[in-house]
DRENTOR-168486 format. One record per residue: residue in one letter; x, y, z of N, C-alpha, C, CB in turn. Coordinates in Angstrom, 1 decimal. Glycine has a CB too. Layout:
<pts>
(pt "A" (X Y Z) (X Y Z) (X Y Z) (X Y Z))
...
</pts>
This chain:
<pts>
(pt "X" (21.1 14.0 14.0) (19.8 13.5 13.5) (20.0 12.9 12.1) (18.7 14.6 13.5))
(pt "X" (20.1 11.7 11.8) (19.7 11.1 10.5) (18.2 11.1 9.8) (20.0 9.8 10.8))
(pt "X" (18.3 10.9 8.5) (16.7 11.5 7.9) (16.2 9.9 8.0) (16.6 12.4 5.7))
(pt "X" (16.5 8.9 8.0) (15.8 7.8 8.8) (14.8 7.8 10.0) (16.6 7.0 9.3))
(pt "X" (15.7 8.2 11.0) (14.8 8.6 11.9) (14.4 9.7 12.1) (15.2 8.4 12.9))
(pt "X" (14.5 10.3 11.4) (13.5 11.9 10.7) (12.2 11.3 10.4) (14.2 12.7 9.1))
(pt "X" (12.1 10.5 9.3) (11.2 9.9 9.0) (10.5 8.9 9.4) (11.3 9.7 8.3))
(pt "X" (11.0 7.8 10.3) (10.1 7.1 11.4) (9.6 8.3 12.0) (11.0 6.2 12.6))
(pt "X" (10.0 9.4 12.6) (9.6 9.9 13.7) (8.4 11.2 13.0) (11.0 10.4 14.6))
(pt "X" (8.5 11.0 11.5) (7.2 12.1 11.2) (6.2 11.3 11.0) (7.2 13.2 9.9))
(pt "X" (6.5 9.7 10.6) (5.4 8.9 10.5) (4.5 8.6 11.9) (5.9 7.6 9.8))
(pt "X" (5.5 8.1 13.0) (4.7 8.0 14.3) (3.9 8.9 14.4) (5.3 8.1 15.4))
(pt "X" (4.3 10.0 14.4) (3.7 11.8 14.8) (2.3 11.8 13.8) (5.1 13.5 14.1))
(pt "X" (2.5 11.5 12.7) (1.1 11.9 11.8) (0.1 10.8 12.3) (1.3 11.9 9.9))
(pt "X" (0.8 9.1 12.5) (-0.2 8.2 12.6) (-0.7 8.2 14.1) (0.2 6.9 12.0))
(pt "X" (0.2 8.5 14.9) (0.2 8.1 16.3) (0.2 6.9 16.7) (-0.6 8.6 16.9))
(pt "X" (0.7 6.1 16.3) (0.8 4.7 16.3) (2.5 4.2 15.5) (-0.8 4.1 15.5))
(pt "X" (3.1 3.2 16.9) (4.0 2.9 16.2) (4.2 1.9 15.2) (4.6 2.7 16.9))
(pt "X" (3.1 0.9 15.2) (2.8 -0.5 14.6) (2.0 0.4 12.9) (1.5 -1.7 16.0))
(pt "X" (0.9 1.4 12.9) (1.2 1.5 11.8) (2.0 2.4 11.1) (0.4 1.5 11.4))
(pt "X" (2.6 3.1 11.5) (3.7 3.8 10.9) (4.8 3.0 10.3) (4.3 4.7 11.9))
(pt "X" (4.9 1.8 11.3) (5.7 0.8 10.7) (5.6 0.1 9.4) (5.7 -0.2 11.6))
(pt "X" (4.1 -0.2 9.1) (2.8 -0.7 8.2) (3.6 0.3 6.8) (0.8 0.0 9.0))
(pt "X" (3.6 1.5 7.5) (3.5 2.6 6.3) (4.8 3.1 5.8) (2.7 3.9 6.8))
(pt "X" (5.9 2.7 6.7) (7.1 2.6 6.1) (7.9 1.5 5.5) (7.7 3.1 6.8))
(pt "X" (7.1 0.6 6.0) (7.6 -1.0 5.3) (9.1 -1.5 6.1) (8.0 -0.7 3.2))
(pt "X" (8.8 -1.5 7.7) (9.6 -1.8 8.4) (9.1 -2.5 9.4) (10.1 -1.0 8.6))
(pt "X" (10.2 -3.0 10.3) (9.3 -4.0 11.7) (9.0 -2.9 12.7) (10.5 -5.5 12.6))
(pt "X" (7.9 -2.9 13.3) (7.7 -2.4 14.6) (8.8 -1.8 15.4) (7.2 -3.5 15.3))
(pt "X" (9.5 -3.0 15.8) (10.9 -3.1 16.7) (12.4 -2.0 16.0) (11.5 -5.2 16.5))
(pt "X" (11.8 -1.8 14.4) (12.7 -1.1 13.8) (12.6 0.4 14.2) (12.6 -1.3 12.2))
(pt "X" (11.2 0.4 13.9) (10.6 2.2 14.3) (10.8 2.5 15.9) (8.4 2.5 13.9))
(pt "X" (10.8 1.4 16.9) (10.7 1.8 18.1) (12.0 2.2 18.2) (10.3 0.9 19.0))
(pt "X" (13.0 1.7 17.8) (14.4 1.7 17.6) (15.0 2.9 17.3) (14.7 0.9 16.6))
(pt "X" (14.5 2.9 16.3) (15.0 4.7 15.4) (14.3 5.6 16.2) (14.5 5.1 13.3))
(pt "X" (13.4 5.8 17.2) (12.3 7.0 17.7) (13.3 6.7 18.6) (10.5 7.0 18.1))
(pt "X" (13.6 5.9 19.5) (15.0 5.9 20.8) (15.8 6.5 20.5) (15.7 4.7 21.4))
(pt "X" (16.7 6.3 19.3) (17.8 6.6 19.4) (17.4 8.3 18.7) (18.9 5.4 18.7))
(pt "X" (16.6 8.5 18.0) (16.1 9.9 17.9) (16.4 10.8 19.3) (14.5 9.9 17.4))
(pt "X" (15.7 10.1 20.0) (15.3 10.6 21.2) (17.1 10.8 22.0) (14.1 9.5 22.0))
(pt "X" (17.6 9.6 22.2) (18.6 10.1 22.9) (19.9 11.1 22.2) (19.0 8.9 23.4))
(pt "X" (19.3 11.4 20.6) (19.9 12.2 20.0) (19.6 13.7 20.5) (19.6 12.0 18.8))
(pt "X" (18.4 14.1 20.4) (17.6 14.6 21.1) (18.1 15.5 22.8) (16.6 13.4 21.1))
(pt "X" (17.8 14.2 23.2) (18.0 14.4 24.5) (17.1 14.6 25.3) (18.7 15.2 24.6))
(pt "X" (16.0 14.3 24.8) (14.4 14.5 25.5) (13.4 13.4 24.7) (13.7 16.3 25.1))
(pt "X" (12.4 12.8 25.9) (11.5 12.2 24.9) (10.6 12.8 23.8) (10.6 11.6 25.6))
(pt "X" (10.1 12.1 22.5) (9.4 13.0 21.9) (7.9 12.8 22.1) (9.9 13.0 20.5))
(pt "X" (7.5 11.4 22.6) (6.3 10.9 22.7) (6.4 10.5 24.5) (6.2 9.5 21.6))
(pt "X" (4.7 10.7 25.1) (4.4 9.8 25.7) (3.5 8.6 25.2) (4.1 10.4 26.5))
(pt "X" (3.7 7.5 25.8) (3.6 6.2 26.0) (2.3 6.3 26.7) (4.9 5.5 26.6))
(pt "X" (1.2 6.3 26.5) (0.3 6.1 27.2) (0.4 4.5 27.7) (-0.9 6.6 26.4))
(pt "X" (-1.0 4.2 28.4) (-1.7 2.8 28.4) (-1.8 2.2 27.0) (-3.2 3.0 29.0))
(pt "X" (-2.5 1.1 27.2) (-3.3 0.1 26.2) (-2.4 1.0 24.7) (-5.6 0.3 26.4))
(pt "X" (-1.4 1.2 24.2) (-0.6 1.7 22.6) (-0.9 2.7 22.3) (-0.8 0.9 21.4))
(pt "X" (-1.4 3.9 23.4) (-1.5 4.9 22.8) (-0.8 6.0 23.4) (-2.7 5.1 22.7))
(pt "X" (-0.2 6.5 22.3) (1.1 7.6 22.6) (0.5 8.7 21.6) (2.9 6.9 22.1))
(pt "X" (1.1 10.0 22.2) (1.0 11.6 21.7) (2.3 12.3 22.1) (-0.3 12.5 22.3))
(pt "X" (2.0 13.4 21.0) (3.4 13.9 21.3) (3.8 14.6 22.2) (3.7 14.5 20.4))
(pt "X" (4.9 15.0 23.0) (5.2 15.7 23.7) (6.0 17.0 23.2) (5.7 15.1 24.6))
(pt "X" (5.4 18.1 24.9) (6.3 19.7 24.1) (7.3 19.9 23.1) (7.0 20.4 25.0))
(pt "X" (8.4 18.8 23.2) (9.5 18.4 22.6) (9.1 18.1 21.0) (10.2 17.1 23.4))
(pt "X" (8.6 17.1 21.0) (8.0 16.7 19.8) (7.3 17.6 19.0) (7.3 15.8 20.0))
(pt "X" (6.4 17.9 19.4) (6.0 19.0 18.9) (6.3 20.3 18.4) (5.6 19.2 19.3))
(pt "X" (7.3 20.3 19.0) (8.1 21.5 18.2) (9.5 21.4 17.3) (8.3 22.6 19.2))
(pt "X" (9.2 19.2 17.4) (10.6 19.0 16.2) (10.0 18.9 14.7) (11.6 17.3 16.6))
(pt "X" (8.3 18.6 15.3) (8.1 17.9 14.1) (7.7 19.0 12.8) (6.9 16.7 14.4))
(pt "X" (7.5 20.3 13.2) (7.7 21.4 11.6) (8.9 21.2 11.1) (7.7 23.3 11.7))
(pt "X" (10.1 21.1 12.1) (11.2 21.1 11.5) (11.6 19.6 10.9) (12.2 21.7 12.6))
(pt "X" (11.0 18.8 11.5) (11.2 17.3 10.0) (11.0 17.6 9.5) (10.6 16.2 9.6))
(pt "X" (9.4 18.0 9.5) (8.9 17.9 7.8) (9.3 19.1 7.2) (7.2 18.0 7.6))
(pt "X" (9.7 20.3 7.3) (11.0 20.9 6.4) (12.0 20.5 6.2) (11.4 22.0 6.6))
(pt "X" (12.7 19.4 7.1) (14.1 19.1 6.4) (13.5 17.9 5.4) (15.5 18.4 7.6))
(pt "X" (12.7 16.7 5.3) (12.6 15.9 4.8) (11.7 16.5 3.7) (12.5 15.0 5.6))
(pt "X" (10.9 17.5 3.4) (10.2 18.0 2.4) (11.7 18.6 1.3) (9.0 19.2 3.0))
(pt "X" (12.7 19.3 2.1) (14.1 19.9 1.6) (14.6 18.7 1.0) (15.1 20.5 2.8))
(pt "X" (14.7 17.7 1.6) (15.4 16.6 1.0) (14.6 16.2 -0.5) (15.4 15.2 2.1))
(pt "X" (13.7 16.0 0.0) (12.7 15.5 -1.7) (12.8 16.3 -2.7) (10.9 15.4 -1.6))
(pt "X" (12.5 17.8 -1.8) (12.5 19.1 -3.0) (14.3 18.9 -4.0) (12.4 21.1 -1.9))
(pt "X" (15.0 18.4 -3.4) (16.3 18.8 -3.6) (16.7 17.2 -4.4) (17.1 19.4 -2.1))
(pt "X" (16.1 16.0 -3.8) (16.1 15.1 -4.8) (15.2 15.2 -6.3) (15.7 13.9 -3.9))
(pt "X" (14.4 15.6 -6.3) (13.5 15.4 -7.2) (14.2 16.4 -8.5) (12.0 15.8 -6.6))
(pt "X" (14.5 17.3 -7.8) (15.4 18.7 -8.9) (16.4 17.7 -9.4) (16.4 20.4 -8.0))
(pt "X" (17.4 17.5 -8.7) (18.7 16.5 -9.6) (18.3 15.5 -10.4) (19.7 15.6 -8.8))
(pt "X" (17.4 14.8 -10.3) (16.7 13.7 -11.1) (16.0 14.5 -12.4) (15.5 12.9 -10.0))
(pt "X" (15.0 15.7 -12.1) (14.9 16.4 -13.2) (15.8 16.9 -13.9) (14.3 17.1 -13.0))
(pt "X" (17.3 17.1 -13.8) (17.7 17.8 -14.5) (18.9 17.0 -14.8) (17.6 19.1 -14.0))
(pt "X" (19.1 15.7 -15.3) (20.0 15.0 -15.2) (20.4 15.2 -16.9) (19.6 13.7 -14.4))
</pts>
């Protein structure tokens, strides 16, 4: 798991939408769909279903990756922000 697609994949999850998560990370659409696949086949399970008409939620899987993003990627910040403070 890379923290790229760590982070596409906590933005989908909070917005539920891939187009604005895309919005909100300042990437193409096609980029986020990209990094949630290859998440996924990291994975080894989907994390989302794909509804109808663009609407997707998370699945069992997902759901129980996404505390553990947001502690690794909260870890990452916590741990960037300290070296920068203490330079």
């Amino acid at each position: 798991m890379d923290l790229q697609r760590l982070r596409a994949f906590r933005e989908v999850a909070r917005e539920l939408s891939f187009t604005r998560a895309a919005r909100n990370l300042h990437y193409s659409q096609p980029t986020v769909t990209a990094q949630i696949k290859g998440l996924e086949e990291s994975v080894g399970t989907p994390l989302f279903v794909r509804r109808g008409n663009r609407a997707i939620e998370l699945t069992a899987a997902g759901a129980r990756l996404r505390p553990y993003a947001d502690q690794i990627l909260d870890l990452v910040e916590a741990a960037r922000s300290e070296l920068l403070t203490r330079r």
